[in-house]
C-alpha positions, -999 to +999 in steps of 0.1 A: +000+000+000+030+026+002+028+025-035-001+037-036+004+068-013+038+076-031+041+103-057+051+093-093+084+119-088+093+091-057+089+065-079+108+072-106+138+079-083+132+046-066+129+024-100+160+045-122+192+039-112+215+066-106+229+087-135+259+107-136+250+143-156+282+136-177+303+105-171+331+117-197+342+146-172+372+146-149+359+151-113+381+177-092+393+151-070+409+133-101+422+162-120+443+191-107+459+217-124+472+233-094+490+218-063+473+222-031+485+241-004+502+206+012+525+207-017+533+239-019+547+238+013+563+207+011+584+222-021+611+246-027+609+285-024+601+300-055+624+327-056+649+298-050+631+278-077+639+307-100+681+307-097+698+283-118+730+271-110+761+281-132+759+240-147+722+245-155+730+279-175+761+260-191+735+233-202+713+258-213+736+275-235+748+239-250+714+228-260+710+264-280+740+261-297+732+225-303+693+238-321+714+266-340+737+237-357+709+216-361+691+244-380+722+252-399+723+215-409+687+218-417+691+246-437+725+230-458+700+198-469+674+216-475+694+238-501+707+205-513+672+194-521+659+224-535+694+215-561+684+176-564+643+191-569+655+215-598+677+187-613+645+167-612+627+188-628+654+195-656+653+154-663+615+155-667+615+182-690+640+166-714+614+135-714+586+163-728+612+180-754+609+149-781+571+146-781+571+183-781+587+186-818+560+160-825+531+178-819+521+168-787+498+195-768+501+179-731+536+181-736+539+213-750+522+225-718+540+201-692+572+221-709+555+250-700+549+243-662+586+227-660+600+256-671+584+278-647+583+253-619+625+251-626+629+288-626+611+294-596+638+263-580+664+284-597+658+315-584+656+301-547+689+282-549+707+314-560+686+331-527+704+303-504+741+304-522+736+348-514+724+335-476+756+313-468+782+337-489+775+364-463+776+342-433 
């Protein structure tokens, strides 16, 4: 008979199992972006936190000079393949020359783009052989 006397809003609590809003999101106990005050007093001074030690700054200043060379070296292969790219591009245009003299329209106009796509490659390999004479 308590059925009967209950609401249909008691019911429906009674019969539905419990369901989380959003079950995908990280509850605050699980994910913290900050530490909590325990922490932060456990841990170093900040101001202390802050100096580096003359080996940390030497370290430092090795791994920049070790990016700059690796960009250097970057920048040496990638002038290298821009060379081996317009070479390329040369060899594919001498396939198109023949057919060319034949009468061949798709050739004629793959000549065309190789030519332009070469002195575009041309014009940026004499850009990075300016670049390294001055450095």
């Amino acid at each position: 008979m308590e059925d009967s006397t209950s609401t249909p809003k008691d019911r429906s609590r009674v019969n539905s199992p419990a369901i989380m809003s959003n079950p995908g999101t990280p509850r605050s106990e699980d994910v913290r972006a900050t530490p909590s005050p325990n922490q932060m007093r456990r841990g170093h001074n900040p101001a202390q936190a802050m100096q580096l030690s003359q080996q940390q700054l030497m370290q430092l200043q090795q791994q920049h000079l070790q990016q700059l060379q690796n960009q250097q070296l970057a920048q040496q292969q990638q002038s290298q393949s821009k060379y081996t790219q317009l070479l390329a591009v040369i060899e594919d245009m001498g396939r198109d020359i023949r057919p060319t003299y034949a009468g061949s329209k798709t050739s004629v106009e793959r000549l065309k783009r190789g030519i332009v796509h070469a002195r575009i490659l041309v014009r940026e390999c004499l850009m990075e052989c300016e670049r390294s004479a001055r450095t």
